[in-house]
C-alpha positions in Angstrom: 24.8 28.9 8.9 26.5 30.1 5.5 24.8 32.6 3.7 23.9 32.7 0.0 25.4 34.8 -2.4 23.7 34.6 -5.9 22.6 37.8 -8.7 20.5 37.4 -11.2 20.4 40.7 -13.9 18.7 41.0 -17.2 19.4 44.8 -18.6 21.3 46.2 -21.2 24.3 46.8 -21.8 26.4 50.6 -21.7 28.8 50.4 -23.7 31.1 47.7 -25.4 32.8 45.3 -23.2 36.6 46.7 -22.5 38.6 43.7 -22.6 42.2 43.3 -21.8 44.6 40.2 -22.2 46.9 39.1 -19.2 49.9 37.4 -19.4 49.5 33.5 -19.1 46.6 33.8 -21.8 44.0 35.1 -19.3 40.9 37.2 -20.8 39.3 39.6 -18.5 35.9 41.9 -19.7 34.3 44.8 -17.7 31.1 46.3 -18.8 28.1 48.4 -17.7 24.4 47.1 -17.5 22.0 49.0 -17.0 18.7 47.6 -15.0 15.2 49.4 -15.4 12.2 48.9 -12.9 8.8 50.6 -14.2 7.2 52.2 -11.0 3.8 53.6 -10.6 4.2 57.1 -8.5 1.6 58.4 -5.8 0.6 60.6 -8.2 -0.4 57.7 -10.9 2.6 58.5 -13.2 4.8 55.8 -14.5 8.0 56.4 -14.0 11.6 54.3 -14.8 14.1 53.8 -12.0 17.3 52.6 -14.2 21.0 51.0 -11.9 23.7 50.8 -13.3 26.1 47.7 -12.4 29.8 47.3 -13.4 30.4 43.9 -14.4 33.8 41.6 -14.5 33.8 39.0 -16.8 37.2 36.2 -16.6 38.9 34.0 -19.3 36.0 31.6 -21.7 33.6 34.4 -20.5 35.6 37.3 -21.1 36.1 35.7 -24.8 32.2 35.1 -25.3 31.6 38.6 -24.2 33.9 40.1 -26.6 32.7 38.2 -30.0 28.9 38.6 -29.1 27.9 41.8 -26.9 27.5 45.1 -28.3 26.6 48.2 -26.9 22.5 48.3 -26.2 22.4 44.2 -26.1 19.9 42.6 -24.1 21.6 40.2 -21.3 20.7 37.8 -18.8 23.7 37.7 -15.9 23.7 35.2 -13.3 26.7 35.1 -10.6 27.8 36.2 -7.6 28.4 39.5 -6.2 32.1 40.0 -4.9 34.0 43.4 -3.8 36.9 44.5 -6.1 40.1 45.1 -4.3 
């Protein structure tokens, strides 16, 4: 059986995207977004557990990222989770 490997994020964004242009024409972006879950405590407190998650963006998407994110921008990420060598 294959497994399933799929990420869905909405947060906001750390910082502008760093993007960097390899040879051959090839766009790549990297990013933070940060992801915030409202919890209620045991003691009835509301509290905000925020992630952080260091994205990778390649070529079209790279070039998107670049003209139209901005520090503090509201994103919905969808892809896949992969370790970076």
């Amino acid at each position: 059986m294959s497994g399933v490997n799929k990420v869905i994020l909405v947060g906001h964004l750390g910082k502008d995207p760093e993007v960097r242009h390899l040879e051959g024409g090839i766009s790549v972006a990297s990013f933070s977004l940060a992801t915030t879950e409202r919890i209620t405590n045991k003691n009835g407190e509301r509290q905000d557990l925020t992630e952080w998650h260091n994205i990778v963006v390649w070529r079209g998407l790279a070039d998107v990222a670049e003209k139209y994110l901005k520090k503090g921008s509201q994103i919905y990420l969808e892809g896949k989770i992969r370790r970076l060598s």
